[in-house]
Structure formats: C-alpha cells, structure tokens
MDAnalysis code that builds the backbone (N, CA, C; Angstrom):
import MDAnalysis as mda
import numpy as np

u = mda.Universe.empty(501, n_residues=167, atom_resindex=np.repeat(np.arange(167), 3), trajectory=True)
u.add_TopologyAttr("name", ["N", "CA", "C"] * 167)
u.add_TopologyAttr("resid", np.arange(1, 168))
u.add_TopologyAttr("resname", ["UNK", "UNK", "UNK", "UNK", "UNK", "UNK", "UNK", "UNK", "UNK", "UNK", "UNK", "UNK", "UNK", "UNK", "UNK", "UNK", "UNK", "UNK", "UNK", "UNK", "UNK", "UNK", "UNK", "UNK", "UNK", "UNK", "UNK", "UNK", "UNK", "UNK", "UNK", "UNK", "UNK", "UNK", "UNK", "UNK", "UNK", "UNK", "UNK", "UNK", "UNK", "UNK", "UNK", "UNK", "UNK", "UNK", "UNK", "UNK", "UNK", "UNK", "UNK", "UNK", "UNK", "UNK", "UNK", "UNK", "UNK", "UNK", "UNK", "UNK", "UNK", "UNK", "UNK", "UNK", "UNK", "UNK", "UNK", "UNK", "UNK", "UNK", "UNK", "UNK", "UNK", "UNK", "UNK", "UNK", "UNK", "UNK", "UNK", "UNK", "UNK", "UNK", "UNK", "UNK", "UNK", "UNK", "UNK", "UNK", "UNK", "UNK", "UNK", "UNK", "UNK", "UNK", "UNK", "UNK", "UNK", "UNK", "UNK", "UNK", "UNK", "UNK", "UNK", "UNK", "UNK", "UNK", "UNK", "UNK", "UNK", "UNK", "UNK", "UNK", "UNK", "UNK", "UNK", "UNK", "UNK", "UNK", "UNK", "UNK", "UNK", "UNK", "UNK", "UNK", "UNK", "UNK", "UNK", "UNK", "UNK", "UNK", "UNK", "UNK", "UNK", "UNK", "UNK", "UNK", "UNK", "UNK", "UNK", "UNK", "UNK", "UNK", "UNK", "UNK", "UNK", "UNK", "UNK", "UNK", "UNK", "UNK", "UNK", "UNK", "UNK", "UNK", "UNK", "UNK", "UNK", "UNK", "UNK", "UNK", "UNK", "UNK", "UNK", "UNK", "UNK", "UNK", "UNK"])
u.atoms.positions = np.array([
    [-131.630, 3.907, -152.332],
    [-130.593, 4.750, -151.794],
    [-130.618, 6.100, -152.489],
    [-130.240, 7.262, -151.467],
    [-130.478, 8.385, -152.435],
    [-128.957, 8.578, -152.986],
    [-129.047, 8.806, -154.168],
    [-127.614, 9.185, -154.937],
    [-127.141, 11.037, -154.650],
    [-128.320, 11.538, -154.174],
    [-128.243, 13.235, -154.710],
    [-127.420, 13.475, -154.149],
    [-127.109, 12.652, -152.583],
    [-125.679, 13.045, -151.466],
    [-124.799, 13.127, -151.974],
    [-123.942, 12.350, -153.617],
    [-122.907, 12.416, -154.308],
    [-123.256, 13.200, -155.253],
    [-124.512, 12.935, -156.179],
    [-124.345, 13.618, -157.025],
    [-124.258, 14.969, -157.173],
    [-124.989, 15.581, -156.734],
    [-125.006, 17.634, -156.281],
    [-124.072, 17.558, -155.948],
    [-122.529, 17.269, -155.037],
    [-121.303, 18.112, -154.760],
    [-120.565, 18.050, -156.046],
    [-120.832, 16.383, -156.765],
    [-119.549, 16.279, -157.906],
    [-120.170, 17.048, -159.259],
    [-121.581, 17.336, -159.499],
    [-122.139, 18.155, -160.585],
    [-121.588, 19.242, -160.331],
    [-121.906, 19.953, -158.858],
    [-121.485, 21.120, -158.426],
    [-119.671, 21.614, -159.226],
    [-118.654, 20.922, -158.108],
    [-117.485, 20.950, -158.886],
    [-117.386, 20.979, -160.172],
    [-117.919, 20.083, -161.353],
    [-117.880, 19.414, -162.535],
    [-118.221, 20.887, -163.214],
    [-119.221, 21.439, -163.108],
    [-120.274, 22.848, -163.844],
    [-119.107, 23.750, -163.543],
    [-118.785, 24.236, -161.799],
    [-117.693, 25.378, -161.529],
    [-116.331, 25.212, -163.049],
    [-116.167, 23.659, -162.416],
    [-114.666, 23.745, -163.262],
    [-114.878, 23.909, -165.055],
    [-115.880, 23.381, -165.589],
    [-116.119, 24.041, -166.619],
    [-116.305, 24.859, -166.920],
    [-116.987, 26.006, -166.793],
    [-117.539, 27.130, -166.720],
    [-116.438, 28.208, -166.351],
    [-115.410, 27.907, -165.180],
    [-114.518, 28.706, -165.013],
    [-113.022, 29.043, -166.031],
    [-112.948, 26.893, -166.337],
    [-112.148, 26.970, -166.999],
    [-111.908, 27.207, -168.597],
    [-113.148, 27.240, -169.444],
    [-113.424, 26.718, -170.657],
    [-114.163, 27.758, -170.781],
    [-115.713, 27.693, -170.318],
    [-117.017, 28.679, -171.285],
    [-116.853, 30.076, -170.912],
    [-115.910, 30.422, -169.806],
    [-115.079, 31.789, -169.676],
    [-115.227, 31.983, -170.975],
    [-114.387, 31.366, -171.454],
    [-112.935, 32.144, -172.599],
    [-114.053, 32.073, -173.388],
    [-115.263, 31.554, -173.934],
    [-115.472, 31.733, -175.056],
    [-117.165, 32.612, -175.402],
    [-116.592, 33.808, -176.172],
    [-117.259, 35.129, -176.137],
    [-117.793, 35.267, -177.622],
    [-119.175, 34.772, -178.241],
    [-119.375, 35.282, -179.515],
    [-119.874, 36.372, -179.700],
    [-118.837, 36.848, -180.986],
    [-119.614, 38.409, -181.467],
    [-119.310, 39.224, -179.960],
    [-118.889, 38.983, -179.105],
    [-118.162, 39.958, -178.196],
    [-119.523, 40.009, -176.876],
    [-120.182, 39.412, -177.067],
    [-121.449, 39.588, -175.350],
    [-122.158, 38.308, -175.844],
    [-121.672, 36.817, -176.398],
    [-122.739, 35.672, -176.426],
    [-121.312, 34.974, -175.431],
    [-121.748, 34.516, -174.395],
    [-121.279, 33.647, -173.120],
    [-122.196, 32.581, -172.898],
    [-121.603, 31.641, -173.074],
    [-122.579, 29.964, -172.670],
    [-122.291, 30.300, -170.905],
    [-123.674, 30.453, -170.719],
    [-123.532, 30.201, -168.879],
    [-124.616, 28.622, -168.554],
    [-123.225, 27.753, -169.180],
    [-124.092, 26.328, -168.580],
    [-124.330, 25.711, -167.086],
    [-123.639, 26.545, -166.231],
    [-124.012, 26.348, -165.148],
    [-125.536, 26.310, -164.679],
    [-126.600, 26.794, -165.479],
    [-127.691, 27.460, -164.955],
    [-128.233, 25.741, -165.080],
    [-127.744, 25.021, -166.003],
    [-128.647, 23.469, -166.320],
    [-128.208, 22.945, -164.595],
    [-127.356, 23.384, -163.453],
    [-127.640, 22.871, -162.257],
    [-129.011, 23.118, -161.251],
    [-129.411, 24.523, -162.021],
    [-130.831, 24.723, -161.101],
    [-132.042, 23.968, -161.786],
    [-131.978, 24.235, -163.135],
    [-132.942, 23.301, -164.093],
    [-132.982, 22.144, -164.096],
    [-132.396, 21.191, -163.343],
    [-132.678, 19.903, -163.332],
    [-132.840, 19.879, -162.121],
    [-132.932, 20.350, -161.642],
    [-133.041, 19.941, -159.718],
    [-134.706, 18.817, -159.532],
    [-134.062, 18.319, -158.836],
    [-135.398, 17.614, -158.607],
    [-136.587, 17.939, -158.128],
    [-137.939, 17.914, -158.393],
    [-138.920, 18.461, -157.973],
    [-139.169, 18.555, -156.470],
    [-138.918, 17.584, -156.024],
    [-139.191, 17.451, -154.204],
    [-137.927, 18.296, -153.616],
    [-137.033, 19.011, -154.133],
    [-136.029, 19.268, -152.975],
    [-136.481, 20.170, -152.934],
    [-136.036, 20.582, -151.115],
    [-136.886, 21.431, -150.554],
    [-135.805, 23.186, -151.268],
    [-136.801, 24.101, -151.035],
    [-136.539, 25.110, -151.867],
    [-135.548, 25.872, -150.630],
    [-135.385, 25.601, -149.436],
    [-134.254, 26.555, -148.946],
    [-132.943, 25.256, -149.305],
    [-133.149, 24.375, -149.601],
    [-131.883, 23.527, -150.301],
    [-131.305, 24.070, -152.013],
    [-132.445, 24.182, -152.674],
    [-132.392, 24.391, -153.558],
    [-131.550, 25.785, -153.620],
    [-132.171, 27.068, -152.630],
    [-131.764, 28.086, -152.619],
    [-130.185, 27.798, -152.720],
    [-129.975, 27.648, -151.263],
    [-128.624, 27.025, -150.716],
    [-127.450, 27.079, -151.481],
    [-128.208, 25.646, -152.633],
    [-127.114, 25.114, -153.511],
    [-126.697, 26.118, -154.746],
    [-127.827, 26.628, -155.305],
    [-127.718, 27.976, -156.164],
    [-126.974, 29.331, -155.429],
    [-127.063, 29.313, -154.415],
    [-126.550, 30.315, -153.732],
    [-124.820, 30.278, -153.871],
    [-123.956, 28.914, -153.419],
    [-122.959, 28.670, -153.330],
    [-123.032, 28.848, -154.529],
    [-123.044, 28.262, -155.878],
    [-122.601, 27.741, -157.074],
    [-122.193, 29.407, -157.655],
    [-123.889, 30.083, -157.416],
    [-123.060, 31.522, -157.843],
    [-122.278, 32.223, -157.315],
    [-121.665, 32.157, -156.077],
    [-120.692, 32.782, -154.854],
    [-119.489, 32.074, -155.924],
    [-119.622, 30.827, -155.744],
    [-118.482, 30.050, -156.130],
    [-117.818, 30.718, -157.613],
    [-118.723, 31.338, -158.801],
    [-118.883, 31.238, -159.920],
    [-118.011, 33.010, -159.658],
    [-118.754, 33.564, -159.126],
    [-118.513, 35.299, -158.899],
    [-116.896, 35.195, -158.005],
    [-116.945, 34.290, -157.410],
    [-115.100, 34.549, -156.672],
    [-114.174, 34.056, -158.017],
    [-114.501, 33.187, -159.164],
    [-113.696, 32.886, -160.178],
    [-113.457, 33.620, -161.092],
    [-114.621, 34.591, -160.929],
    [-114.688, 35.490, -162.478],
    [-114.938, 36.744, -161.755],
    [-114.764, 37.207, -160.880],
    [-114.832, 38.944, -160.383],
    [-116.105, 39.445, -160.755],
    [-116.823, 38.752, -160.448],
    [-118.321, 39.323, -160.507],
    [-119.030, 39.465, -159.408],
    [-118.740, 40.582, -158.505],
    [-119.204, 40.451, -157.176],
    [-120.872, 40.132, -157.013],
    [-120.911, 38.857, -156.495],
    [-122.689, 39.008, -156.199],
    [-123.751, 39.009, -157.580],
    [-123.049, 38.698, -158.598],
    [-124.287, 38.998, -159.798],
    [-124.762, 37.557, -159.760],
    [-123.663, 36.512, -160.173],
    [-124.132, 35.437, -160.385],
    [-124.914, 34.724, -159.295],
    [-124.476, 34.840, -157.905],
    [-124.917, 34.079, -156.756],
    [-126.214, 34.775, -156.354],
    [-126.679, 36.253, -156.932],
    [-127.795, 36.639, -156.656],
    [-128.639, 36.357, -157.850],
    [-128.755, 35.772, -159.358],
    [-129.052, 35.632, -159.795],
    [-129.888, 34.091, -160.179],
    [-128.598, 33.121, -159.694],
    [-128.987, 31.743, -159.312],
    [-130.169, 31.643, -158.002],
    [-129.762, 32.742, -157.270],
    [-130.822, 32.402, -156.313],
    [-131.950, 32.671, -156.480],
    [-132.692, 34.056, -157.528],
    [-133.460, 33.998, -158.372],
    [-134.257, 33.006, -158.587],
    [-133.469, 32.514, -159.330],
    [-133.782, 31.461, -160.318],
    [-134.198, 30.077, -159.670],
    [-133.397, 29.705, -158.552],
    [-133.720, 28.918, -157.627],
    [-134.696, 29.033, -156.876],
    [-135.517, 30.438, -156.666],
    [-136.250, 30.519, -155.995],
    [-137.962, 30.510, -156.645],
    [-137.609, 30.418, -158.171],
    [-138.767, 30.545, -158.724],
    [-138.748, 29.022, -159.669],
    [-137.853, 28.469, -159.591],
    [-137.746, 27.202, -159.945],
    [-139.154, 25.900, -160.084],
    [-139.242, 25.748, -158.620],
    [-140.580, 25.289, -158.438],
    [-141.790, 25.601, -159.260],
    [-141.983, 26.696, -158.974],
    [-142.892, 27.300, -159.369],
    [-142.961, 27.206, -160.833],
    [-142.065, 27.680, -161.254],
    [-142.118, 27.298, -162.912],
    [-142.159, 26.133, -163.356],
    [-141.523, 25.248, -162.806],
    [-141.746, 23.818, -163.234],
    [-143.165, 23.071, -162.833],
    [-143.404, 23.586, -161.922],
    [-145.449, 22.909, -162.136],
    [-145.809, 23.432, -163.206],
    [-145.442, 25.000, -163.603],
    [-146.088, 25.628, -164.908],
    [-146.322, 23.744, -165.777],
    [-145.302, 23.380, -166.178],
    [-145.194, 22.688, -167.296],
    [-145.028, 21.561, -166.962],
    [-145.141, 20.926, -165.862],
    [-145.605, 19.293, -165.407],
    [-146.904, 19.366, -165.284],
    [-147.118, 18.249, -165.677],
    [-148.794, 17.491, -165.528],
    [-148.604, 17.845, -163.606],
    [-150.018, 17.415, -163.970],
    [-150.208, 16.900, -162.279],
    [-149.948, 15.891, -161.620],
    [-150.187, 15.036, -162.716],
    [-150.188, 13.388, -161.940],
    [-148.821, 12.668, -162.059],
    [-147.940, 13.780, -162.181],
    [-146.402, 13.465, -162.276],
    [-145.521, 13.537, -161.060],
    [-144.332, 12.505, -161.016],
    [-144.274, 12.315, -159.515],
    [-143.520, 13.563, -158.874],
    [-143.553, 12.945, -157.711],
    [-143.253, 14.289, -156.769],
    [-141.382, 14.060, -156.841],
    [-141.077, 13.456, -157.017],
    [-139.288, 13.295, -156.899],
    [-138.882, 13.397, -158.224],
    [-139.354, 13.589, -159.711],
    [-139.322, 14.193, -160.826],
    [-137.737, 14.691, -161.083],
    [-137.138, 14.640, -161.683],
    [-136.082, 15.213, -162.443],
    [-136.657, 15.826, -163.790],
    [-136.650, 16.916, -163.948],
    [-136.909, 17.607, -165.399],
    [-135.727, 17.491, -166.017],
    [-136.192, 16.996, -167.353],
    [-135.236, 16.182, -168.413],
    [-136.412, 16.069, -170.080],
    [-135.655, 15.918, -170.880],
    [-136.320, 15.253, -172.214],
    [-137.332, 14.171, -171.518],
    [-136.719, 13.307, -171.139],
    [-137.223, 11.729, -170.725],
    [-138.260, 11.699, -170.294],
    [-138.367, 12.803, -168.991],
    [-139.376, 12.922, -167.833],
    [-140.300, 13.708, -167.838],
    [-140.289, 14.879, -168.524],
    [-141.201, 16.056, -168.470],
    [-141.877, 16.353, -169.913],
    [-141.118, 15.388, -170.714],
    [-141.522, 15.430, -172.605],
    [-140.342, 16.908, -173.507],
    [-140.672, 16.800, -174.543],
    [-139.287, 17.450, -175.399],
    [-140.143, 19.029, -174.895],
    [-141.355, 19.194, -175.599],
    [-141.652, 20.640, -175.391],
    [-141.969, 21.243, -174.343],
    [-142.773, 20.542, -172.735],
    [-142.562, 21.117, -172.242],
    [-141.328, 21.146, -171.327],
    [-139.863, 20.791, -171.486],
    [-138.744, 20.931, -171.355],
    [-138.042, 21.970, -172.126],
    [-137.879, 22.094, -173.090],
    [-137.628, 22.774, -173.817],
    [-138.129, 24.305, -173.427],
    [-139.512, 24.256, -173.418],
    [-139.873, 25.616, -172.797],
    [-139.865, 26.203, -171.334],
    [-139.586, 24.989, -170.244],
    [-138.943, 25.706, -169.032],
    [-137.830, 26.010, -169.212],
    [-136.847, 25.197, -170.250],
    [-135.352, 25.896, -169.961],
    [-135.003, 27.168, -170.487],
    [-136.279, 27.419, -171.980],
    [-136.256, 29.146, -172.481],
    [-136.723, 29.928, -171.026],
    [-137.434, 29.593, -170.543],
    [-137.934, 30.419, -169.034],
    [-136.942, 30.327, -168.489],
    [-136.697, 29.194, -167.728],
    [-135.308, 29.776, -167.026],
    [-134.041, 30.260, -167.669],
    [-133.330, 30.183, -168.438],
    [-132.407, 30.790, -168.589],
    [-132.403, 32.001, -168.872],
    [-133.483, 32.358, -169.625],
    [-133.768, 33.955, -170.098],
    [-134.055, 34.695, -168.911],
    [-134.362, 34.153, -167.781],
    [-134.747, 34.315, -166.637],
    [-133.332, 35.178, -166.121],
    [-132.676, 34.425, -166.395],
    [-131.524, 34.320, -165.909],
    [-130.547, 34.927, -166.283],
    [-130.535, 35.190, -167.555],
    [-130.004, 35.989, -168.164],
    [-130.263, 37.080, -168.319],
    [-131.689, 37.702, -168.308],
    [-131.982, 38.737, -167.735],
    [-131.700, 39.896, -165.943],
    [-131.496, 38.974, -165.293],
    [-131.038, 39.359, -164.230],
    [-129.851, 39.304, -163.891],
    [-129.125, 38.444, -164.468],
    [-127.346, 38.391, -164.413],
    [-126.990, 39.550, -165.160],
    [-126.966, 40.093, -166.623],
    [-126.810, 41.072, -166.990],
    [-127.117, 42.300, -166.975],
    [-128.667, 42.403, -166.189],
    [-129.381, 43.564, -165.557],
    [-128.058, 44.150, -164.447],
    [-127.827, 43.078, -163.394],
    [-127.133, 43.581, -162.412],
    [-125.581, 43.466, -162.816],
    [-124.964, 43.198, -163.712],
    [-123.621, 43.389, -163.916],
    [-123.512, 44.447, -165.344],
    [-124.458, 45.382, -165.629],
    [-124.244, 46.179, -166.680],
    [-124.980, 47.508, -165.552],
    [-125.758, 47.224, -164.031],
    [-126.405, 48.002, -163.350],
    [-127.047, 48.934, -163.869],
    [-127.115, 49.323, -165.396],
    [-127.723, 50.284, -166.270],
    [-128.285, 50.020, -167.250],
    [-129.227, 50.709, -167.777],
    [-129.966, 50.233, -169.054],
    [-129.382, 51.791, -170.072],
    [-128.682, 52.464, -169.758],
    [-128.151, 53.258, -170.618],
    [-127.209, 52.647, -171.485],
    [-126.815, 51.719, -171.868],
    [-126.349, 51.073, -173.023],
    [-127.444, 50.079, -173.466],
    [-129.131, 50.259, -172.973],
    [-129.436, 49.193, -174.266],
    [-129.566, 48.383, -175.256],
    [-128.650, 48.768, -175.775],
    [-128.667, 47.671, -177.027],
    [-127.572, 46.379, -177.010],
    [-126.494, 47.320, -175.883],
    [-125.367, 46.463, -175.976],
    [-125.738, 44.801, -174.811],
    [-127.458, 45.511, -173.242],
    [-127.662, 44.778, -172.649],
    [-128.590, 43.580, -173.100],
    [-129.533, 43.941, -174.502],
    [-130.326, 43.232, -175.435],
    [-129.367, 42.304, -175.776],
    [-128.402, 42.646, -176.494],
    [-127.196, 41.811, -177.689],
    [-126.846, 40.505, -176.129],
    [-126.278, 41.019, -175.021],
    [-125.784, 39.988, -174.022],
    [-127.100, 39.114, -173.790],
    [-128.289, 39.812, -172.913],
    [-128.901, 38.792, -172.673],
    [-129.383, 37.643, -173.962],
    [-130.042, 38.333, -174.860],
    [-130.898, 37.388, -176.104],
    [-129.399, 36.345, -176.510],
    [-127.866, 36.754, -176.965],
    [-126.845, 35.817, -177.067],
    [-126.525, 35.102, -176.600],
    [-126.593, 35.345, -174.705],
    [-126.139, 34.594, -173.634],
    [-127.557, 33.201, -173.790],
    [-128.624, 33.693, -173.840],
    [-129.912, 33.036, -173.813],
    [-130.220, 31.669, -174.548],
    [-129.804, 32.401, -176.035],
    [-129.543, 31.456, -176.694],
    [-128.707, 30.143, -177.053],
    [-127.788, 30.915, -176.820],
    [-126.120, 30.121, -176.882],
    [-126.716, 28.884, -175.640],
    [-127.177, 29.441, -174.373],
    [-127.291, 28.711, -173.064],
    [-128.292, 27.747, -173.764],
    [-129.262, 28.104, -173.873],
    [-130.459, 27.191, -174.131],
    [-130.530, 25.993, -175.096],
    [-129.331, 26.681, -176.120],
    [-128.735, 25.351, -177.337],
    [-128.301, 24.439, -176.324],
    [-127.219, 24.877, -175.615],
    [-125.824, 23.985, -175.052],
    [-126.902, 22.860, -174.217],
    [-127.655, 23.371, -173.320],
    [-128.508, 22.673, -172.403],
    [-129.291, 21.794, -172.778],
    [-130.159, 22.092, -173.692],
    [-130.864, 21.252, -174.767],
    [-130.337, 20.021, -175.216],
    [-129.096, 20.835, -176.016],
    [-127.990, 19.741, -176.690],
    [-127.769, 18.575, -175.606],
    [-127.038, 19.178, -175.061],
    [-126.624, 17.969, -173.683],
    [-127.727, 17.369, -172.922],
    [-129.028, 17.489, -172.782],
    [-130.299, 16.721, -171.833],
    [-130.120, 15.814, -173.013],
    [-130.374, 16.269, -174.522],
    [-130.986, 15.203, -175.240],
    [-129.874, 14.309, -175.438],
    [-128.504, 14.570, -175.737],
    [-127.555, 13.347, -175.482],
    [-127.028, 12.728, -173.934],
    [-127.386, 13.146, -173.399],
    [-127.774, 12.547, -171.756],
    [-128.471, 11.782, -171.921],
    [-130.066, 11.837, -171.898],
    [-130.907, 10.922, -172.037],
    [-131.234, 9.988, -173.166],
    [-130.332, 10.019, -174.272],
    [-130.208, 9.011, -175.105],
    [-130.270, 7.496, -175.455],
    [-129.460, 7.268, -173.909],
    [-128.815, 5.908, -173.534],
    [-130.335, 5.571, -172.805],
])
C-alpha cells in the first residue's frame, strides 16, 4: 500500500506549523534562521515524478510566504530546489539503488547524505536570500544569512534523519 497519500499532506502541515510557529521566532546573531522545511524536498522519494515534486514544493513555499510576508521567495525557491532535486540525488546514489529510494542516513549512507543535504540547502539558501535581500549591495550582511541559515539548517536536518532512523 502506498503510505505517501497520507504521509506528504500530514508532513506538509506538520513542517508549515513548525516553521511558522516556532523556527520563525528564532534568529541567531540576528540573520541565522533554521529553515527546516527544506528536509520536505530532501527526502522526497526518488521515483516521484518531478512535476509532483514541483507541485508539492511549490505549495509548501506559497504556504510558507502567505505566513511570513515573503512574497514569492520561498515558493520560488523550493521550486528550485525541487526542480534540481533529482538530479542531485543521482549525483550521490549508486546506481544499483532502488528506484522508490527515500534519501535518509539508512538508505543512501551517512556521507553521501550528509553531502546532498549541504547541496541542497545551501542551494537553497542561496536563492531564498538572493531574492528576499534582491541586492548584493549589502554583501556581507547576504554572506552572514545564507552561510548561518545553511548551517543552522543542515545541523537541524542531519540531527533529526539520524534520530529518525535510529529505531
């Protein structure tokens, strides 16, 4: 039976309501923002088809930008990211790995997991803050967001696959 019919709407909700309600508020050093939402495009399963994939990244950032007044950064950014998803994740799967795949610790191994989620999120963070700072005339202040946001993200995500897949 496929589970993804439940699981993608209640992850979906679950990521919004966190993210809106909680990793909002919390700002280090004034531009480090955990945007854990992005671990919904990074685990997507290998076989879903990529205008689904789009789709679902599409809403999540619409959804994400009507909570937080960010017109269009986040939902154009997820889609990004969604759209190069695939692609990056063969980067770092074998070949002879299956086609319905969940990228995880478990499934894809620690390092090359670890190093799609520095790709994607930096990914991601690069283009979310590109288009909501629309300028590179504050440099240093758009360096300090993305590399903070990047990091902070890439701990949180990490953290949580590897106590996810624990059990």
């Amino acid at each position: 039976m496929n589970f993804d019919f439940i699981r993608l709407p209640v992850t979906f909700v679950v990521l919004c309501a966190l993210q809106v309600f909680i990793l909002n508020h919390i700002q280090l050093f004034g531009c480090a923002m955990p945007l854990f939402y992005v671990w919904f495009v990074v685990t997507m399963k290998k076989g879903t088809p990529k205008w689904a994939m789009m789709c679902w990244a599409f809403a999540m950032g619409m959804t994400l930008d009507i909570f937080t007044n960010t017109p269009g950064v986040a939902a154009a950014a997820m889609t990004a990211i969604a759209m190069a998803q695939p692609y990056l994740l063969d980067l770092f799967m074998t070949r002879e790995s299956d086609e319905q795949i969940t990228p995880s610790y478990a499934t894809i191994g620690k390092k090359p997991f670890a190093n799609f989620t520095i790709v994607m999120v930096t990914s991601y963070c690069v283009i979310y803050y590109t288009l909501e700072m629309f300028s590179f005339m504050n440099g240093l202040k758009w360096l300090e967001c993305v590399v903070g946001s990047a990091l902070l993200t890439i701990a949180l995500i990490l953290a949580f696959d590897r106590l996810r897949n624990k059990g």
